[in-house]
Every structure is written in C-alpha cells, then in structure tokens.
C-alpha positions as CSV (number, residue, x, y, z in Angstrom):
1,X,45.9,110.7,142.3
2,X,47.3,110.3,146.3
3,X,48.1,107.1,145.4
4,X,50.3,108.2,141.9
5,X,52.2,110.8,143.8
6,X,52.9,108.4,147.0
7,X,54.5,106.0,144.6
8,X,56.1,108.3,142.0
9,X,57.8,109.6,145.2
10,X,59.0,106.5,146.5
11,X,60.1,105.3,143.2
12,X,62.0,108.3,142.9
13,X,63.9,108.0,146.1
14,X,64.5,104.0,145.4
15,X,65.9,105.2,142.3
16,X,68.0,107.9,143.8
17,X,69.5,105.1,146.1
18,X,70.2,102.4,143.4
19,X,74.1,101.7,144.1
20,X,74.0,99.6,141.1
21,X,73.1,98.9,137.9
22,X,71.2,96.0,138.3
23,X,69.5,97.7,141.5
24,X,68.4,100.7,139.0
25,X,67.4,97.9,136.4
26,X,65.5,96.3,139.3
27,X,63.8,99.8,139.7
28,X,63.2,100.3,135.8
29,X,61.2,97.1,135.7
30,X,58.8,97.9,138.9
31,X,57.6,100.7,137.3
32,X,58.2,101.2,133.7
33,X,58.1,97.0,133.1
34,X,55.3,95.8,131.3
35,X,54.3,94.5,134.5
36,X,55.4,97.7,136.5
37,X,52.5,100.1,138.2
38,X,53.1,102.6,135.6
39,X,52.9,100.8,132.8
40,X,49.7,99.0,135.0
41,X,48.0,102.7,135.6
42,X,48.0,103.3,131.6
43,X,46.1,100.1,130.5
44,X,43.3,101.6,133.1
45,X,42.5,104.4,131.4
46,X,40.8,102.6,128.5
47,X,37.9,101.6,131.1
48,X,37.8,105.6,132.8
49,X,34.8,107.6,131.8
50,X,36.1,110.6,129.4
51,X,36.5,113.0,132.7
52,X,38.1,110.3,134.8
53,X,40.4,109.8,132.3
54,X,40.9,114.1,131.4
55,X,42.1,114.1,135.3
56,X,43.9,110.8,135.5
57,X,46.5,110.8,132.5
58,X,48.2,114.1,133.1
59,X,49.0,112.8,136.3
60,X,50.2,109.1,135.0
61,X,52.0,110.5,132.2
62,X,53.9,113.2,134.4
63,X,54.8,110.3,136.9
64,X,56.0,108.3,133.8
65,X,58.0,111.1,132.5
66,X,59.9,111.5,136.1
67,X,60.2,108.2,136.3
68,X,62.3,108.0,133.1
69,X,64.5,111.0,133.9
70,X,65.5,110.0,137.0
71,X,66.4,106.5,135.8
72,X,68.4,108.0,132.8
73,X,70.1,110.6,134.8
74,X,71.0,107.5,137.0
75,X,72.7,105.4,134.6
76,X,74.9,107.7,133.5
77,X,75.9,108.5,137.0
78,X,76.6,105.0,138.0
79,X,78.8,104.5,134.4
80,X,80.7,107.2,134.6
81,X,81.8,106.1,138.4
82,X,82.2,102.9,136.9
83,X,84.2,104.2,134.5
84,X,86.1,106.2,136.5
85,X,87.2,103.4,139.0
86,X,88.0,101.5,136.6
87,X,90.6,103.9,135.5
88,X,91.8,103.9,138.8
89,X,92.5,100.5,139.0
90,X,93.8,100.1,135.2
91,X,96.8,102.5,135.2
92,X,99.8,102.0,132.6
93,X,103.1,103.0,134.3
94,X,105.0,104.8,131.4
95,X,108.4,104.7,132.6
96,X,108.5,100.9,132.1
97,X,111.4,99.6,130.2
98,X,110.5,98.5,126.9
99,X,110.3,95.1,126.1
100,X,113.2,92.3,126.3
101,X,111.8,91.2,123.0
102,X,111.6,93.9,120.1
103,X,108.6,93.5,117.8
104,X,108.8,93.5,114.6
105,X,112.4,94.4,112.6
106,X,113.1,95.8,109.2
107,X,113.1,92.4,106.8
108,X,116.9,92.1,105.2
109,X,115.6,93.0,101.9
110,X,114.6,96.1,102.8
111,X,117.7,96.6,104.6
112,X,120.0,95.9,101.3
113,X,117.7,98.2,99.1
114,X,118.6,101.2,101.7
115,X,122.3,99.7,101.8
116,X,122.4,99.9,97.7
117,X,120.8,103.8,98.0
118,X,123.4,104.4,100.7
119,X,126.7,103.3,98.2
120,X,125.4,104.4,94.6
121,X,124.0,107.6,96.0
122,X,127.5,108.6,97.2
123,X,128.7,107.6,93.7
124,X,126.4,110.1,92.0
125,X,123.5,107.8,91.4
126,X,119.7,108.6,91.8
127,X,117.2,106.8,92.5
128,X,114.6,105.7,90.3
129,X,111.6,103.7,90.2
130,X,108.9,102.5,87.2
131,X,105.2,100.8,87.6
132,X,105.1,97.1,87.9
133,X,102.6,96.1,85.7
134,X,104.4,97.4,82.0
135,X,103.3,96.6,78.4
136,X,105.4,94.8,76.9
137,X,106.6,97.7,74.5
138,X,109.3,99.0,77.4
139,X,109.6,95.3,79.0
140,X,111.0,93.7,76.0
141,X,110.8,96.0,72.2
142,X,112.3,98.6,73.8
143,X,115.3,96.4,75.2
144,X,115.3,95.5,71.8
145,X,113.6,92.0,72.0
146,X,110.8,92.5,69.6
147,X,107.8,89.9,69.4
148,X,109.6,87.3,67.3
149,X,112.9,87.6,69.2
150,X,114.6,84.4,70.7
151,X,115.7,86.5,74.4
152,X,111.7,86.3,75.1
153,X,112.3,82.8,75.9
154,X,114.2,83.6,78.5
155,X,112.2,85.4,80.9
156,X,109.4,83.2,81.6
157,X,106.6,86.1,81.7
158,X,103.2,86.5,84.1
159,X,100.8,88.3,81.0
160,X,97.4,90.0,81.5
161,X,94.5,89.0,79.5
162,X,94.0,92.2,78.8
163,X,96.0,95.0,76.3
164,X,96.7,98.5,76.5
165,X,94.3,101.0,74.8
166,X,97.5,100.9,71.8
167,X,96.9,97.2,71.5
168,X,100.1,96.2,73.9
169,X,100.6,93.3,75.8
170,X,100.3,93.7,79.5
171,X,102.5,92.2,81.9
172,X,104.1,91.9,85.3
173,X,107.8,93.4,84.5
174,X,110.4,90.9,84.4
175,X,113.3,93.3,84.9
176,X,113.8,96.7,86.2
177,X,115.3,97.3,82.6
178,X,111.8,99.3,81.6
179,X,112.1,101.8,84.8
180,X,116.1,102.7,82.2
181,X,113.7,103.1,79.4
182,X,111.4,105.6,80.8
183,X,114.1,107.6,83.1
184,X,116.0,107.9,79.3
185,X,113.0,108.9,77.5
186,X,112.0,111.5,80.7
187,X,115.3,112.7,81.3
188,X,117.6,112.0,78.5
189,X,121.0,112.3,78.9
190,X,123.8,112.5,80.2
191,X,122.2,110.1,83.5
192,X,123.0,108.4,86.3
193,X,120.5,106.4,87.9
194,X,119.8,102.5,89.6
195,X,116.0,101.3,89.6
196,X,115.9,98.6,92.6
197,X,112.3,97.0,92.8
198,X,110.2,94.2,92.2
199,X,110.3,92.2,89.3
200,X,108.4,88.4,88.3
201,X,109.5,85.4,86.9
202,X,107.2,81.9,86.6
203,X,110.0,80.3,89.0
204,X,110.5,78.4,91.9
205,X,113.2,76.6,94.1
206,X,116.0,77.6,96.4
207,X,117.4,80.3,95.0
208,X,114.7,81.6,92.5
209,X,110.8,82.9,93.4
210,X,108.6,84.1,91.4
211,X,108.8,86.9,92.8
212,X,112.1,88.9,93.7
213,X,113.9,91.4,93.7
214,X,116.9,93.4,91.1
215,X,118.4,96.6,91.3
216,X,119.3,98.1,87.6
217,X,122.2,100.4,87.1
218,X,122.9,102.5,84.3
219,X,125.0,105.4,83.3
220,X,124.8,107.3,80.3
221,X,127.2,109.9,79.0
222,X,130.1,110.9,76.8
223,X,133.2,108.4,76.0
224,X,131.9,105.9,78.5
225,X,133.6,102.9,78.2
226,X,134.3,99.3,79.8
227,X,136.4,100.5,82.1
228,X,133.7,102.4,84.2
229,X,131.4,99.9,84.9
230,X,134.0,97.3,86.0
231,X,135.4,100.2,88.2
232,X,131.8,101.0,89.7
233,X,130.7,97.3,90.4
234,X,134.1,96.9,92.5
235,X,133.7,100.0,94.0
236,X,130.1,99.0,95.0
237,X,131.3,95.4,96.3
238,X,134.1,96.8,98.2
239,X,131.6,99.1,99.9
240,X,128.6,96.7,100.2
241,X,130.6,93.7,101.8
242,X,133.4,96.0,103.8
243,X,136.0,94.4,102.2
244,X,139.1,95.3,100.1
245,X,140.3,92.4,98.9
246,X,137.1,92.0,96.3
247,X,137.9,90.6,92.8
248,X,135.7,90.7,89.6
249,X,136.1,89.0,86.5
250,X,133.9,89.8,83.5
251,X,132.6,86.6,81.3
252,X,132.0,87.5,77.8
253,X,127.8,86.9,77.3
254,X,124.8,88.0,75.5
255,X,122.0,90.2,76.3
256,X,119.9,91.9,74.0
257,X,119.9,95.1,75.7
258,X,123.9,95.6,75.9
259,X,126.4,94.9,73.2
260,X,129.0,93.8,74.0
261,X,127.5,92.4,77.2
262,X,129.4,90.4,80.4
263,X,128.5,88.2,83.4
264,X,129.9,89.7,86.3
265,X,131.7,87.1,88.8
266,X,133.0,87.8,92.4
267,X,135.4,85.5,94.1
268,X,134.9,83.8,97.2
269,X,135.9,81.1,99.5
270,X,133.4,78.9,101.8
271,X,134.5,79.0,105.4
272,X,132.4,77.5,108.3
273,X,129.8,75.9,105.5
274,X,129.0,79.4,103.9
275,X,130.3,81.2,101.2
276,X,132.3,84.5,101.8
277,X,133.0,87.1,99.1
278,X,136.6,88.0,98.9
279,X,140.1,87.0,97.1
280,X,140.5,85.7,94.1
281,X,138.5,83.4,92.1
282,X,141.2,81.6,90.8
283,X,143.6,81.0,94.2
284,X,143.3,77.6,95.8
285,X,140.4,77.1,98.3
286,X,138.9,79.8,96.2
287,X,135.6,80.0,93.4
288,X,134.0,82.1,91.3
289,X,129.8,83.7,91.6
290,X,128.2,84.6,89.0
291,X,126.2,88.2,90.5
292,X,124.9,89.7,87.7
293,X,124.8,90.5,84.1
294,X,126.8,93.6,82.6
295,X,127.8,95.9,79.2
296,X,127.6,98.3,77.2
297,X,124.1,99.9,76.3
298,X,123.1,98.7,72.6
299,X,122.9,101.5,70.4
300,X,119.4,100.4,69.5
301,X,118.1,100.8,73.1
302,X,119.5,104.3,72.9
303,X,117.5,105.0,69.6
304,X,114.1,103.5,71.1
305,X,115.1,106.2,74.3
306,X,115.4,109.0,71.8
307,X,118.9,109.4,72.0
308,X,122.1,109.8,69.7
309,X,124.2,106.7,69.9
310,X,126.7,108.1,68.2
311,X,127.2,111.1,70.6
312,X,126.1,109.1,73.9
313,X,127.5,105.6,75.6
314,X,126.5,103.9,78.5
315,X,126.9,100.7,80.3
316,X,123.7,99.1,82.4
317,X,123.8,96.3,84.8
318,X,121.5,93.9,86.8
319,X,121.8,92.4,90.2
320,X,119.6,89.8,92.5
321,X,119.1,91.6,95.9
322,X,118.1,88.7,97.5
323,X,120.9,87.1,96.3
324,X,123.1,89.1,97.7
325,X,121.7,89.3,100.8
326,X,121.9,85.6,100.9
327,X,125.9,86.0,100.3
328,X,126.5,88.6,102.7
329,X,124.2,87.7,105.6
330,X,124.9,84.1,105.3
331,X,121.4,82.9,104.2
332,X,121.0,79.5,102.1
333,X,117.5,79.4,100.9
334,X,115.7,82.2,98.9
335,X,112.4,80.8,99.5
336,X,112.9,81.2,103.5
337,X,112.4,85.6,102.4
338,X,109.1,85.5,101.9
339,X,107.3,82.3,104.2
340,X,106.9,85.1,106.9
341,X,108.7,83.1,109.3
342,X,108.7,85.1,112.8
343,X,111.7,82.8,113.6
344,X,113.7,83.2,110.5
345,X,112.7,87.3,110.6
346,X,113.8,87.6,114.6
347,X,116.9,85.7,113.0
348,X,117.9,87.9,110.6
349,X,115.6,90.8,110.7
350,X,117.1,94.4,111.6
351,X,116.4,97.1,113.8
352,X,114.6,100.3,112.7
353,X,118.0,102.0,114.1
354,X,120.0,100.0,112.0
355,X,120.8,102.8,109.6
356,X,123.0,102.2,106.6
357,X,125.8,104.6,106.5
358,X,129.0,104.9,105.3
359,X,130.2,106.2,108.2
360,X,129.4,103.8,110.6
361,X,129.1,100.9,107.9
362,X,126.6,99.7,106.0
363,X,125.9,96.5,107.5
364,X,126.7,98.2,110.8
365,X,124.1,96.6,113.6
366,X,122.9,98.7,116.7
C-alpha cells in the first residue's frame, strides 16, 4: 500500500508539471498504459488471496481514479491555453480595406430583370410570376393552340413523361404567356402586369439556349387599342437604352394568341463592330432588329381567361432578356450567359450597389 501512495503521488505531481500534451500523454501511458504500473497492479489481484485482494483494490482503484482526474483536468488546461495563444497570435484586423478585387457581382440578367421592374413599374405595371413546369392546358389550349394546331410546331417543347391528375400533358413552359393566363383567370380585368422568367426551348447556338429568358407584357382594359402598345414599347426602349431618338416599326405577323399580331423592330446602326439601338431603321448606315413579337389579345384567349371580349381589349407582348442585354451591353454570344465564366462575369457582371433607378439611370454603374 506504501508503495501505491508513493507512486500515485509522484505521478500526480509529474502530471501537474506536464507543459505539454505529449509530456501529459507520456504520463498517461506510464500509468494508465497497458504497460503502466496501474494497469500492472490490477492484473495482480487475480493471484491475491480473497483478503489481500479486499485490502489491495480499494487502494489501486482510488489511485486509478486520481490518476484519471488529474490527467483529464490537465488536458483541458493545456488546450484551452493552447487555444487561447493561438488567438493571440491569429488576430483579424477589421479596419482593413476591402479587397482590390470584389467577389462575386450580380450576373447582367439579373440586372435587366430589375431594370425591366424599374421602367414598367413606373408605367403602372405589376409584377407577376407563374410555375415553370405547366400542363400544357395554359402553355398552349389556353393561347389557343389546341392539340392538333400547327403553332405547336413552333416551340420545340421539353415534356414530362408524366400527366396531371386531369390527364394533361406536362411540360417545361415555353413562354411566360401561361403566367397572362393565370393572372387573368386570378384577377380578371381591367390588368396591368409583365411576367419576366424562365422559359425552355430544345435550342442551341449563339443567340438561342435551351434555356432563357422572356419578359411577357400585357394590358387589359376598356377601348385599348394599337396605339397603346406601340406607345408603351417606345416608351420602355427610350427608358431601357437612355436614348430618345428610338424608332419602332411594327411588321404585320401571326401568333395564335393575338389577332391581329406584329413583330416589333428597333433601328440601329453598328459602330465600333457592335450594334447600337437608335435612329431610324431605314436611314443610311442604319438596320432594322427584330425584338419581339406583339398585338392585340385574341378574343378566344379572353374567353379561355373568363372574360368578355366584347366589353374588354388588350394587347400582350414578348421579349428575349438576354437578348437585349446582348444589344445594350454590347455582348455577342448568348451562350457566353450561362458557361459560368469568372472572366466573362468580372467582365460584365454588376455591383450589388448597382441599383436601377430612374433617377440615377437604369444602366447607371457605381
């Protein structure tokens, strides 16, 4: 028993004096090892008679015990000084500047969306927005394209294998034209609204993706006529490119959805190898775009919405964001938006503070 409390005492005080980690590890092994003298004294009391053994394990296991505590108690002592020097020595200085280098910037898509809220809001337009994935009921019958109609052809359409509970197609939408649909059937009329968003076509070179971007306008209301929409596209050019000297012309087309229906074109001239919206189409050194597609809201798509066409008219019309984003920030490949290019997004990326207002200009940089 001398010997047990000679050598619990002296492992306590080795303990105590570990400046280290490894030294207390050293320590941990001497005695609590499977070669240690504690872990040595417990193996002996299988050959003790049953009163050696009654006087000798209290003993072991109370030198055990201390033994243990004093090498937890330990450790955490030397980690939290460890801890706290290295705090000490790893300090952040907060009142550096911040880097040369900004990382990350808002991509120029998202910029134009909050450039197109920015305008049509201050012309009385809200904001709407419809689910991606649509039956085909408000993607095409609604637009009046039922199943055997020729305009399918034109949208070249991702489908789902699987159908609605009502036996519907499923598909990615091709158009924003459903989000019209559903805002007229929610709202009726009279309405105001644009639906920028997503939409998906089985298409792909320069200046088409399979997936893209459109923002869908439409105004619905009493003795609307052609006159309004031509007068709130130029509006909205003369706003979204800063210019004044912006000129439309309006292509007779087809469209299911609008009747009578028109291709919007903007003028422009290239200067410096890039196109420039402005002037007109016709002048020499001049051209004409082709935008978007226009008209009239087909009485029949006012019918599937619920609505009177014979007490409400509307117009609708479609643009490419991406596209004209290209045109305005001088971009020449469509595909270029979404290869995640750190380059091409340092390029033209924007700053968070880049705020679109019509104060300080929508395409106003910080």
């Amino acid at each position: 028993m001398t010997d047990i409390t000679s050598q619990t005492d002296a492992a306590l005080a080795a303990i105590a004096a570990a400046a280290s980690l490894e030294a207390l590890e050293a320590q941990r092994l001497e005695t609590l090892g499977k070669k240690g003298w504690v872990s040595l004294a417990l193996k002996t009391l299988g050959g003790m008679s049953p009163q050696e053994r009654a006087a000798a394990a209290p003993a072991i296991q109370s030198a055990r015990a201390s033994i243990a505590a004093a090498l937890d108690a330990k450790k955490a002592a030397l980690e939290a000084a460890a801890l706290e020097e290295q705090l000490a020595r790893e300090t952040i200085d907060l009142t550096l500047p911040a880097p040369a280098v900004p990382k990350g910037s808002v991509h120029p898509v998202s910029q134009v969306m909050d450039e197109l809220a920015e305008i049509f809001a201050d012309l009385g337009f809200a904001v709407a927005t419809g689910p991606e994935i649509e039956d085909d009921w408000h993607n095409f019958t609604a637009l009046n394209m039922d199943e055997t109609h020729p305009a399918r052809a034109m949208h070249d359409t991702f489908y789902f294998p699987d159908k609605t509970a009502d036996g519907k197609d499923v598909l990615l939408r091709t158009h924003t034209s459903p989000v019209q649909i559903r805002a007229m059937l929610e709202q009726g009329a009279p309405i105001r609204i644009i639906a920028p968003g997503r939409v998906y076509r089985s298409d792909s070179d320069a200046t088409h993706t399979p997936m893209f971007h459109q923002v869908e306008g439409l105004v619905v209301d009493k003795d609307i006529h052609l006159g309004h929409l031509k007068w709130t596209l130029e509006t909205f050019f003369k706003a979204f490119f800063e210019r004044e000297d912006i000129v439309l012309r309006l292509r007779p087309s087809y469209f299911p959805f609008t009747e009578p229906s028109v291709e919007v074109d903007v003028g422009y001239a290239t200067e410096g190898g890039r196109r420039v919206v402005g002037g007109h189409g016709d002048a020499p050194g001049h051209a004409w775009m082709e935008l978007g597609g226009s008209g009239m809201v087909n009485a029949r798509v006012l019918e599937f919405a619920g609505l009177d066409p014979k007490q409400w008219q509307g117009f609708a019309f479609g643009l490419g964001i991406d596209r004209i984003a290209m045109l305005k920030y001088g971009m020449n490949d469509l595909r270029a938006f979404f290869d995640g290019d750190p380059r091409w997004l340092m390029h033209y990326g924007f700053s968070p503070f880049d705020q679109p207002t019509l104060s300080a200009g929508v395409g106003a940089r910080a």
